[in-house]
C-alpha positions as CSV (number, residue, x, y, z in Angstrom):
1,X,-223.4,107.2,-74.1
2,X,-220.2,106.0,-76.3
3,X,-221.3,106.2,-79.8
4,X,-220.5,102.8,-81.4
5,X,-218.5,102.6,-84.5
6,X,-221.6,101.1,-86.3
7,X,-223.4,103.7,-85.2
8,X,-220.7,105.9,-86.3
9,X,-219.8,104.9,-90.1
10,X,-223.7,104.9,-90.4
11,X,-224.2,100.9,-91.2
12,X,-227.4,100.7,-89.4
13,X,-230.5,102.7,-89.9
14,X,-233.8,103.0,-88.9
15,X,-237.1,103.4,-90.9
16,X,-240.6,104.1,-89.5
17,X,-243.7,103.8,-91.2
18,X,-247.4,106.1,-90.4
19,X,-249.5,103.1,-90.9
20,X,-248.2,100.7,-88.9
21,X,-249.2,102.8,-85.7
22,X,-251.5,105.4,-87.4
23,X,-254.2,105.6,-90.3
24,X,-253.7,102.6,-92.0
25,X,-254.1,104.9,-94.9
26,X,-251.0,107.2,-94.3
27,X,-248.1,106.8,-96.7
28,X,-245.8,108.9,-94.9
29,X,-242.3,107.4,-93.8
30,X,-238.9,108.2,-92.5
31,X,-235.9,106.9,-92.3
32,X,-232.3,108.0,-90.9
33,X,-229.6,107.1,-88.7
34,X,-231.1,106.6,-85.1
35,X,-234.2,106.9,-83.8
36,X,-233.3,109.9,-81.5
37,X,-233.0,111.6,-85.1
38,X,-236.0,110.7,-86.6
39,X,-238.3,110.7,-83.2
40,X,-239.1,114.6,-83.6
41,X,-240.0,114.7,-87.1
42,X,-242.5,111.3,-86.2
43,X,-243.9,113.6,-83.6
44,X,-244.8,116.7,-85.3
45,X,-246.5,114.1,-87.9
46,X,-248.3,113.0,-85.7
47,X,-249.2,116.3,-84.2
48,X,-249.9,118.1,-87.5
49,X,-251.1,115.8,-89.9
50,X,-253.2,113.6,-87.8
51,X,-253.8,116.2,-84.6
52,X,-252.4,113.1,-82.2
53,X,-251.5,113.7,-78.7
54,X,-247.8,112.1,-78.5
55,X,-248.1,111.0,-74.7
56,X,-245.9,108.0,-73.6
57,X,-248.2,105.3,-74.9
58,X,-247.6,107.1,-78.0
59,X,-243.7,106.8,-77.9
60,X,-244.0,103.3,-76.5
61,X,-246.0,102.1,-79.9
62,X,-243.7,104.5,-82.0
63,X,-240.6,103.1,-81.2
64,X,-241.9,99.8,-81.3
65,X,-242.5,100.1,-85.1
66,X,-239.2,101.6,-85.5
67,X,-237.5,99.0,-87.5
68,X,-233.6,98.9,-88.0
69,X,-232.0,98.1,-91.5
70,X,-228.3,97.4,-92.9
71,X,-227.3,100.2,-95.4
């Protein structure tokens, strides 16, 4: 898959929030610059701090709260 050169020079990243799929009481966020990036620290969060079983529904509602944002 080509990297863009958006993707490259970093103009675009992503930000995901623990409350807007988990406790609504969790302040924990990340950001970075792709979702492939940031997908493995969201699941051991998930894993460790809220003993979740990241199955496909999981990653369907994950990545839908994944939100994209201009540096």
């Amino acid at each position: 898959m080509p990297i863009t050169e958006r993707e490259e020079h970093g103009k675009d990243k992503v930000s995901f929030r623990c409350s807007d799929v988990g406790p609504k009481n969790c302040e924990w966020q990340i950001s970075g610059n792709s979702e492939a990036e940031i997908m493995p620290k969201i699941e051991q969060h998930g894993r460790e701090k809220h003993n979740m079983k990241i199955d496909e529904d999981t990653r369907k509602k994950v990545h839908s709260a994944i939100h994209k944002k201009a540096a």
